[in-house]
C-alpha positions in Angstrom: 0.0 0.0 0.0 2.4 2.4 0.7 4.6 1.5 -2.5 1.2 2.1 -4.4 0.9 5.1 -2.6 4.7 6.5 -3.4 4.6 5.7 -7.1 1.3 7.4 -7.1 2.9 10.8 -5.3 6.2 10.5 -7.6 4.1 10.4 -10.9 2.0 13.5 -10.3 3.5 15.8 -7.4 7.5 15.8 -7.7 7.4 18.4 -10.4 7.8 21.7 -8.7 5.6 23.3 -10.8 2.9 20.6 -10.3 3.1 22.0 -6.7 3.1 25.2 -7.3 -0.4 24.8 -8.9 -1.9 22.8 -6.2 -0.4 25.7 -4.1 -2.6 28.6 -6.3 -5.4 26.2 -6.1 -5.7 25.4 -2.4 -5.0 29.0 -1.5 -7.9 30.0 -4.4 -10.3 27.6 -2.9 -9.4 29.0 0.7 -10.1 32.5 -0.3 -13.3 31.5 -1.8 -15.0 29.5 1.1 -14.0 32.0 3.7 -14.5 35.3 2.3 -16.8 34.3 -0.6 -19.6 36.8 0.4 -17.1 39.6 1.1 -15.8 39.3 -2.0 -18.5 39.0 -4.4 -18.9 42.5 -5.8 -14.7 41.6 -6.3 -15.5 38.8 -8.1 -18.1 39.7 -9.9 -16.8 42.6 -11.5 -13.3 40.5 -12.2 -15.5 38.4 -14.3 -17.5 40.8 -15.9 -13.9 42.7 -16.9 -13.0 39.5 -18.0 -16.4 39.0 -20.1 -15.7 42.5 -21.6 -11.7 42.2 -22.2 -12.5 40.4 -25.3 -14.6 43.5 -27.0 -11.5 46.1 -25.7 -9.0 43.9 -27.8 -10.9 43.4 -30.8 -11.1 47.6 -30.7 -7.0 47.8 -30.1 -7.0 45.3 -33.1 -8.1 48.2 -35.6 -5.6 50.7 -34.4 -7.7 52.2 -31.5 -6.2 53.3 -28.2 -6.6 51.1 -25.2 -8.2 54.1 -23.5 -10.2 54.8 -25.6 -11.6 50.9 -26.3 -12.0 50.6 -22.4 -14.2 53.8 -23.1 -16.4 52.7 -25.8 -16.6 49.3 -24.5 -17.9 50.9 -20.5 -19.9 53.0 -22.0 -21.8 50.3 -23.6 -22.1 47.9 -20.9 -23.3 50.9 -18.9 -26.1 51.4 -22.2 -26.8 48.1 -22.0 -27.4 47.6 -18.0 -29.1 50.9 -18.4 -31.9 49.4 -21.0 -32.4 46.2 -18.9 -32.5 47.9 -15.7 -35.2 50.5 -17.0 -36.6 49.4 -19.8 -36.6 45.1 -19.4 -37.4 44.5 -15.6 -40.4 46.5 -15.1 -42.2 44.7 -17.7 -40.6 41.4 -16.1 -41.9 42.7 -12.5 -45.2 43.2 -14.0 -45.6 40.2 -15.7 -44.1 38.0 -12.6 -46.5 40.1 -10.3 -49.1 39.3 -12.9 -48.4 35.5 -12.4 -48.3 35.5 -8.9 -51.9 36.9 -8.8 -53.4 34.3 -11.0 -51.3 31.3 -9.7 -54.4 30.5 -6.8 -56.9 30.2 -10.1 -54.1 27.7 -11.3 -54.1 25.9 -8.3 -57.7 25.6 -7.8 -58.3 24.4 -11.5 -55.0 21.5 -11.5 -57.1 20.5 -8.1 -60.2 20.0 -9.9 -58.5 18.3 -12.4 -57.1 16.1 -10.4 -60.4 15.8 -8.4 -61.7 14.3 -11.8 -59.0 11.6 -12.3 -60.5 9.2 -10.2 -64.1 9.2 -11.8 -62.0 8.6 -15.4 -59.6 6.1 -14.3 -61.0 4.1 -11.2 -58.8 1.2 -11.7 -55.7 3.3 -11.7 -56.1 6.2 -9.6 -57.7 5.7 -6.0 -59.4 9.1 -4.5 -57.6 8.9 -1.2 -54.3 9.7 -3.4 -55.8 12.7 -5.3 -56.7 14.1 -1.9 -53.5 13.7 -0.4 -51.6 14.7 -3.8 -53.9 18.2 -3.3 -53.0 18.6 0.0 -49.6 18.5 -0.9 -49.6 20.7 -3.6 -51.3 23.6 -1.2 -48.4 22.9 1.1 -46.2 23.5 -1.4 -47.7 26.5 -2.7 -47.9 27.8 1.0 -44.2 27.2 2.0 -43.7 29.2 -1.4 -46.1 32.5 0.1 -44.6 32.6 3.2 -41.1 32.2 1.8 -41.8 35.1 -0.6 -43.7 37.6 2.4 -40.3 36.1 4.4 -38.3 37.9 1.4 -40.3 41.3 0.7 -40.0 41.7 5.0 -35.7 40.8 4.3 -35.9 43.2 1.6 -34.4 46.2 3.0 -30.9 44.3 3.3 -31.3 43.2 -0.4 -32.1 46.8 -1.6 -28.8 48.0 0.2 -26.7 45.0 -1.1 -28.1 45.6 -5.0 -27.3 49.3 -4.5 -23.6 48.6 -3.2 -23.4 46.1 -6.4 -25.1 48.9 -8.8 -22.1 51.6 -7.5 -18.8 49.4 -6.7 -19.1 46.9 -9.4 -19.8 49.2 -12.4 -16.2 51.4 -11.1 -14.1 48.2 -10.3 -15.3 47.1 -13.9 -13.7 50.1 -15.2 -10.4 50.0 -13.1 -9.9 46.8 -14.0 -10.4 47.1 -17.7 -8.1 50.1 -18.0 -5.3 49.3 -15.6 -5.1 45.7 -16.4 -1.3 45.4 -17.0 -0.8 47.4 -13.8 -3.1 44.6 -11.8 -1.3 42.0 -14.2 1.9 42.9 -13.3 1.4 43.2 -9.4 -0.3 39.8 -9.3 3.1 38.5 -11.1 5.2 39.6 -8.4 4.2 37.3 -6.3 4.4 34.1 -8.5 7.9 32.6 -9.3 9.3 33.2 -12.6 9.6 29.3 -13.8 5.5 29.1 -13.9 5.4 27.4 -17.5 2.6 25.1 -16.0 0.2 27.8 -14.4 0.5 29.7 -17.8 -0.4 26.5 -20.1 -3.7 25.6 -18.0 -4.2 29.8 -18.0 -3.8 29.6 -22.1 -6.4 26.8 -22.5 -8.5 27.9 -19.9 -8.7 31.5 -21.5 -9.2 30.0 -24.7 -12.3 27.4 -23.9 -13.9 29.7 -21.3 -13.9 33.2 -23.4 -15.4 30.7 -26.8 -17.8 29.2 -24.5 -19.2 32.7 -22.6 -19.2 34.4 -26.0 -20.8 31.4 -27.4 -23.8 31.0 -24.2 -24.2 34.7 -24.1 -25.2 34.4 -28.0 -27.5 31.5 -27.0 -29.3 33.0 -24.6 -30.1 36.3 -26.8 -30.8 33.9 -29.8 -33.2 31.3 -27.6 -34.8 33.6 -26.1 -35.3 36.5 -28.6 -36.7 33.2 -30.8 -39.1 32.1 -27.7 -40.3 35.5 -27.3 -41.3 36.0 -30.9 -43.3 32.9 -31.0 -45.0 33.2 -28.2 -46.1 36.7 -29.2 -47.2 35.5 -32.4 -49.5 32.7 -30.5 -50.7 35.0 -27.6 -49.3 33.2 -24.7 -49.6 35.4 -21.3 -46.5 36.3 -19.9 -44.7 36.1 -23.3 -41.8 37.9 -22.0 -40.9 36.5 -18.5 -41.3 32.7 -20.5 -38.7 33.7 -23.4 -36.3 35.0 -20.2 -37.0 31.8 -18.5 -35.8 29.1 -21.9 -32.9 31.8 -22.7 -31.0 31.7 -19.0 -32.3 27.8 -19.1 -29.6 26.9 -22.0 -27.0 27.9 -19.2 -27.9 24.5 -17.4 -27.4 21.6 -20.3 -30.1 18.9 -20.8 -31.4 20.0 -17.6 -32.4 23.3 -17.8 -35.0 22.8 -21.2 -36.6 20.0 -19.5 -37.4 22.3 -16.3 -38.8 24.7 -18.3 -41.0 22.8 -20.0 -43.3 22.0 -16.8 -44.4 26.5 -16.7 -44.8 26.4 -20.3 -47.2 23.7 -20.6 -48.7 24.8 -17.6 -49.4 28.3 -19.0 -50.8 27.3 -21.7 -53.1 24.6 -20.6 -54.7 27.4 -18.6 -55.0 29.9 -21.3 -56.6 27.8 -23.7 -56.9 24.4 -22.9 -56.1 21.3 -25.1 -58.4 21.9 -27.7 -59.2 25.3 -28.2 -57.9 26.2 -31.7 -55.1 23.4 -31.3 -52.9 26.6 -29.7 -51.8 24.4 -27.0 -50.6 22.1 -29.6 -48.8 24.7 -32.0 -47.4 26.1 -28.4 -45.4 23.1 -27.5 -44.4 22.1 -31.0 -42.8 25.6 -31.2 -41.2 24.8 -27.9 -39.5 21.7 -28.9 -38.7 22.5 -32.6 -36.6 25.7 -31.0 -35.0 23.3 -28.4 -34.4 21.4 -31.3 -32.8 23.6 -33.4 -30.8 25.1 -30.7 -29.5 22.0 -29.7 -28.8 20.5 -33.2 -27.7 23.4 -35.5 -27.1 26.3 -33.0 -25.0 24.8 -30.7 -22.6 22.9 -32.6 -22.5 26.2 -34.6 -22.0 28.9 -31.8 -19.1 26.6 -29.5 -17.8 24.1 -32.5 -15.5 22.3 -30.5 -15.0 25.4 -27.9 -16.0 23.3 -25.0 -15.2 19.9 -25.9 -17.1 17.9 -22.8 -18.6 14.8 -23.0 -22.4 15.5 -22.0 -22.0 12.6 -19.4 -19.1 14.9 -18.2 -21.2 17.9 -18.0 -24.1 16.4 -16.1 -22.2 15.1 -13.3 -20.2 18.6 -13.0 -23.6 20.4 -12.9 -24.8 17.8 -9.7 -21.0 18.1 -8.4 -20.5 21.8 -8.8 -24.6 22.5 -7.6 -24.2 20.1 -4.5 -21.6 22.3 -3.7 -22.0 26.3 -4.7 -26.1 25.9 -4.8 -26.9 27.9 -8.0 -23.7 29.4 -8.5 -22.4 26.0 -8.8 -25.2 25.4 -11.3 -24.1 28.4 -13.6 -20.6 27.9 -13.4 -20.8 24.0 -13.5 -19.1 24.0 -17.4 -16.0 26.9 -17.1 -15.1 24.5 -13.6 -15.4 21.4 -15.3 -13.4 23.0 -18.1 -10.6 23.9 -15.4 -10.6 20.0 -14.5 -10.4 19.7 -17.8 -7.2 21.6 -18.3 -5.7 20.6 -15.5 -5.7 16.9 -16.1 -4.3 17.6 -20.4 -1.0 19.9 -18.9 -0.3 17.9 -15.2 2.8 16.7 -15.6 3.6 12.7 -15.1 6.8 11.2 -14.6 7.4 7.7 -15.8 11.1 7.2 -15.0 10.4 8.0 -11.1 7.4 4.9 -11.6 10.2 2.8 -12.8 12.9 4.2 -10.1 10.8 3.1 -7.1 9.9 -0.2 -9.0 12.8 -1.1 -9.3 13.1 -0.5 -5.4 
């Protein structure tokens, strides 16, 4: 066991750089569990930087300044968080207020649907499950009230958090994008000079992760500008919050279409039933020829081989990653399981210290 254990230690962790990395990664995954929350505005404006870097560079391509790319570039993003702060979510707010207020009618009519089940199928259904099936379903719906009076009494926190996020982020966005060699540079100081290792997983992992957030935020506009159109042209209710709802869905593979599928349906049975004008029927098979399309033509189009993960490897990171992080987990499930990725194609192995302490 311990010989197993030796060769084992010698083929992955005697390169110092190999050590080095675990080093970065240890101390990385440190920061992150402790001061995670502190952090966040941090973090989420490093990403966001990060997300934008790639617009600055294509500018500094066609012989514009690097000031004056960070400039245009800002300015946009602040245009663009501009229009969906007050010109997207109050129409969502609306519409999800507008939900909210017809969701007892929905409740009351799946319950005298259900109510019916047994009269239709005897032999399968029994009436003592319907009744306890309903009494579940207004448990659930009640745990769901109080937790949302539980949030609008919280609130006060959440407004002060979203305004600190609204003012800090937005001007550590900008610091970042126009001092970046500055931060760059003092970062370096602290790493040792022979880093040839952290570089080649930072390469790739720059590489797949800017394809594949270029490529999802494409998706999402494409989805759900797509979703939205259709379901204007058929007259579904909340039109608007259900094309935001398949758009942020293709952020969570496989998973995330078949989720979404359940308010849909739901929505539409209650707007016009099964038969009425067959619009129920023309509603899902819109549904499924866009998740169709996106998942056949758009996808393979947009990423190419960006992100090559199996999709067996991409479901269990999204239950790994979630279990851990919750929804962040979730969203990030496919840039961490690219970074696994990475590491695993540049660790070093060394046969000849194998055959060394075989030899022993």
């Amino acid at each position: 066991m311990f010989n197993f254990i030796n060769i084992w230690y010698r083929r992955y962790f005697t390169d110092p750089q190999a050590s080095l990395l675990v080093i970065l990664l240890v101390f990385g995954l440190i920061i992150f569990l402790t001061m995670g929350k502190m952090l966040a505005p941090l973090l989420a404006a490093l990403i966001i930087a990060y997300l934008l870097e790639g617009a600055v560079s294509k500018l500094q391509m066609k012989d514009i300044t690097r000031f004056a790319s960070v400039n245009i570039v800002y300015l946009l993003f602040l245009v663009f968080m501009g229009y969906i702060l007050f010109g997207l979510m109050p129409l969502l707010s609306r519409q999800v207020s507008q939900f909210f207020q017809e969701v007892p009618e929905m409740i009351r009519n799946i319950q005298e649907l259900l109510l019916r089940l047994p009269e239709q199928y005897p032999d399968l259904i029994s009436e003592e499950y319907v009744w306890e099936l309903n009494s579940n379903i207004r448990d659930s719906f009640s745990d769901l009230g109080q937790s949302v009076l539980s949030f609008s009494l919280a609130s006060m926190p959440a407004v002060i958090t979203i305004l600190v996020y609204l003012i800090l982020v937005p001007l550590m966005i900008f610091f970042f994008l126009k001092d970046k060699k500055i931060v760059i540079t003092w970062l370096a100081r602290f790493l040792p000079k022979e880093r040839q290792l952290v570089d080649e997983v930072w390469v790739e992992m720059d590489a797949q992760i800017g394809n594949y957030v270029r490529g999802k935020f494409n998706e999402i506009l494409i989805v759900g500008g797509v979703s939205y159109v259709a379901f204007v042209i058929l007259g579904l209710n909340y039109a608007f919050l259900l094309a935001m709802i398949v758009g942020i869905s293709v952020l969570i593979p496989y998973i995330g279409a078949a989720i979404v599928t359940l308010p849909i349906a739901l929505v539409g049975y209650f707007q016009w039933g099964l038969t009425s004008d067959y619009n129920f029927t023309w509603l899902m098979l819109s549904y499924f020829i866009i998740q169709f399309l996106d998942g056949n033509i758009l996808v393979p189009i947009l990423f190419s081989e960006a992100v090559n993960l199996h999709p067996l490897a991409i479901i269990v990171s999204i239950l790994v990653f979630g279990g851990l992080w919750g929804f962040w987990g979730v969203f990030f499930a496919i840039p961490l399981a690219t970074l696994v990725k990475a590491l695993i194609n540049v660790w070093p192995i060394h046969e000849d210290d194998i055959k060394a302490v075989k030899r022993k």
